[in-house]
C-alpha positions in Angstrom: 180.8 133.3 95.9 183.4 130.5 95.6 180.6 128.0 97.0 178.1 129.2 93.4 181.3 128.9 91.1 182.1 125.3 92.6 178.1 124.4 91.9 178.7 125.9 88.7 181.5 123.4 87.7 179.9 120.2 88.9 176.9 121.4 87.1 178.8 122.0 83.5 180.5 118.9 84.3 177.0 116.5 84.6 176.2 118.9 81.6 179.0 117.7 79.1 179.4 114.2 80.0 175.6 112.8 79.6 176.0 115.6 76.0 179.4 113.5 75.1 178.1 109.9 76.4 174.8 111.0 74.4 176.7 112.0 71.3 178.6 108.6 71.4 176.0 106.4 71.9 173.9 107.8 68.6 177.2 107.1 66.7 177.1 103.6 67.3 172.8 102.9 66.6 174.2 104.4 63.1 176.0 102.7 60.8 179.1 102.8 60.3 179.5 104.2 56.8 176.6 106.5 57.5 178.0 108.3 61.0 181.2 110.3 61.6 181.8 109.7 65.0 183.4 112.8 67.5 184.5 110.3 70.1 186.7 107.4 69.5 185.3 104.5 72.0 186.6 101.0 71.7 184.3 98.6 71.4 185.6 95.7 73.2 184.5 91.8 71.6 181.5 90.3 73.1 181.8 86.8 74.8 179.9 85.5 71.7 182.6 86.9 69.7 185.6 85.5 71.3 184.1 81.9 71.6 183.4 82.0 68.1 179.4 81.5 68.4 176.6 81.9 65.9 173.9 83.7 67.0 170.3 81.4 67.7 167.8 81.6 64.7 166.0 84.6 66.0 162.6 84.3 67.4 160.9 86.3 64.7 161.9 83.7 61.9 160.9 80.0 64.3 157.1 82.1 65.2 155.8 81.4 61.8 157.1 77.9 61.5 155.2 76.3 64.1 151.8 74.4 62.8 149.2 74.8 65.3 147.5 72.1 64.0 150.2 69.5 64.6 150.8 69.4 68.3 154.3 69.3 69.4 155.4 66.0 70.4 156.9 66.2 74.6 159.4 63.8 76.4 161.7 64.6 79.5 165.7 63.3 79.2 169.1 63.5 80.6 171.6 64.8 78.1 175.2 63.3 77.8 177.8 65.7 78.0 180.6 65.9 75.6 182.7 68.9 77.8 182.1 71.0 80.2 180.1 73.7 78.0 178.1 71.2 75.9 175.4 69.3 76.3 174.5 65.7 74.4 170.4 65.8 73.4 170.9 62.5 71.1 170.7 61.7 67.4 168.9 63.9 65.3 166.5 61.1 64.0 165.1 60.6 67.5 163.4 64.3 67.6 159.8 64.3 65.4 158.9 67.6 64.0 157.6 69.7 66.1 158.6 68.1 69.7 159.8 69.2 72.6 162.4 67.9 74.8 163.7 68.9 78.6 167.0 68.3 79.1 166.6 67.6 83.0 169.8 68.1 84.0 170.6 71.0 82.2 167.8 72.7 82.8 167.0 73.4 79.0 164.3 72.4 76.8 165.3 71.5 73.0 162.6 72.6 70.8 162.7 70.9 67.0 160.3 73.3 64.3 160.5 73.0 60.6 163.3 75.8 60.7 165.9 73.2 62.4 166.2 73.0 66.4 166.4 75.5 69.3 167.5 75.3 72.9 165.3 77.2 75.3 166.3 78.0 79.2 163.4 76.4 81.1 163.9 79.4 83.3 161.7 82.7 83.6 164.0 85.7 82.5 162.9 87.7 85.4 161.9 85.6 89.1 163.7 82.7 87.8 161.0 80.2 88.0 161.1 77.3 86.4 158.1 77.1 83.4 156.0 74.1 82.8 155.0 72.7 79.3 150.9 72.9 78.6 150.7 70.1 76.1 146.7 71.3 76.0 147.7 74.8 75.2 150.9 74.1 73.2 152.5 76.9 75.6 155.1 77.2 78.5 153.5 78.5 81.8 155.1 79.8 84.6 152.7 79.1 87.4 154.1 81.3 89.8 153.4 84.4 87.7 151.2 83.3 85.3 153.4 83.9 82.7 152.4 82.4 78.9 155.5 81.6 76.6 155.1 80.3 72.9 156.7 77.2 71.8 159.4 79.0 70.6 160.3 80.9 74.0 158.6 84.2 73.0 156.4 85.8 75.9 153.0 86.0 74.9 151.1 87.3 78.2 151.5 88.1 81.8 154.0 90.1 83.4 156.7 89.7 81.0 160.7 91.1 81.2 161.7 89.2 78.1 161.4 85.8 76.4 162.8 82.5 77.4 166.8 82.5 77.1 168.4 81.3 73.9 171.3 78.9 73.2 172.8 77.6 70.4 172.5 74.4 68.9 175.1 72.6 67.1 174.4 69.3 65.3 177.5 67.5 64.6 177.5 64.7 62.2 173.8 62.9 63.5 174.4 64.4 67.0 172.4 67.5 68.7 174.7 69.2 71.1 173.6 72.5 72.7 176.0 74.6 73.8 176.0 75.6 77.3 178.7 78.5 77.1 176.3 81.7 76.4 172.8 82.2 77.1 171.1 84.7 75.2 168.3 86.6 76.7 165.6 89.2 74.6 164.2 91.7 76.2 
């Protein structure tokens, strides 16, 4: 008897904490003027928050500004640094529109559309592996996988866990600097 009743609390307990961390978690897809929330839970700032970041033009909005029909323009580079969390690409008059630039030893390729300029992590979100610019198919390939990226990091075929990683851009005065600090990834 005491062995059921001791069942029985573990299982009410499972029970009212995924109905509680269920409840919560609606309250915050809500907003907030539309949802009364019935647990408190502080929401602690993100990293982007407390380094005061913008958030990278998103994927969506650079997709429809890439020609096709103008081929995007590639050179490799070393960046300059300016501090330990950014990266120097160069004068903003030294990037056509559309090219593409890898930052060799940052491991980031700066991509420059009619929307303004992007930094892509030459990385595949999931294995790692670095990707490879196909100048004949305008696309990043990772060879390993055989996975196809857009010019603008989104993941267009293959086995895909999410597009290339994001960071911001900055251009100061005539100078692109990407900053190094946060590196967004969308699944």
């Amino acid at each position: 008897m005491h062995h059921l009743a001791y069942r029985w609390t573990i299982w009410s307990s499972v029970l009212l904490l995924s109905a509680l961390l269920t409840v919560g978690s609606l309250c915050f897809l809500m907003p907030p003027e539309a949802s009364i929330p019935l647990i408190s839970v502080a929401r602690s700032p993100s990293l982007r928050e407390v380094a005061g970041l913008r958030d990278p033009v998103p994927v969506a909005e650079l997709a429809d500004l890439v020609d096709p029909t103008r081929p995007a323009v590639y050179r490799e580079m070393i960046a300059g640094r300016r501090d330990l969390t950014r990266a120097v690409a160069g004068h903003v008059a030294t990037f056509p529109v559309p090219s593409l630039t890898y930052l060799s030893n940052v491991d980031v390729y700066l991509v420059r559309t009619t929307a303004g300029f992007s930094a892509l992590w030459s990385r595949d979100p999931d294995r790692r592996y670095r990707t490879r610019w196909d100048a004949s198919r305008q696309r990043f390939v990772e060879p390993n996988e055989g996975v196809i990226f857009s010019l603008t990091g989104r993941c267009l075929s293959g086995p895909c866990f999410g597009d290339l990683g994001r960071y911001t851009v900055e251009v100061d005065g005539d100078t692109v600097l990407v900053d190094l600090r946060v590196r967004v990834i969308q699944r």
